[in-house]
C-alpha positions, 0 to 999 in steps of 0.5 A: 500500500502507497502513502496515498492508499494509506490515508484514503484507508484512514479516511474511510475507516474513521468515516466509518466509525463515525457513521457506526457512532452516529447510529440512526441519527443524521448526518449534516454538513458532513462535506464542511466537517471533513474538509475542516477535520483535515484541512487545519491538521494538513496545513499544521504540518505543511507550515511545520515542513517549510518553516513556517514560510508561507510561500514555500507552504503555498507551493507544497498545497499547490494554492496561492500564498493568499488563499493559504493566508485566509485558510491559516486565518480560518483556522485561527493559525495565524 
């Protein structure tokens, strides 16, 4: 299994666990919870990875340094 199978599997084990969790009850804006759950802890360790220059994080996500700088505000990251 690659790095990439590795973290879909993780996604879709916890996905699981929390639809199981849920039980009868449902789920609502299911697409912002995740995107939130994951965006902050990727952008955590990006920023980590490339010494807090937000340039060189903007290039590692692939998006420009100021769509980086509204998620970091968004998330209260900076």
């Amino acid at each position: 299994m690659n790095n990439t199978q590795d973290l879909q599997e993780c996604v879709r084990t916890n996905l699981e666990l929390y639809f199981k969790e849920l039980g009868d009850g449902e789920a609502g804006n299911l697409w912002n919870m995740v995107t939130s759950c994951v965006e902050k802890p990727l952008l955590e360790v990006v920023m980590l990875k490339a010494g807090h220059n937000q340039s060189r994080a903007a290039d590692m996500l692939g998006i420009t340094r100021n769509t980086l700088r509204k998620k970091l505000l968004s998330h209260h990251l900076l």
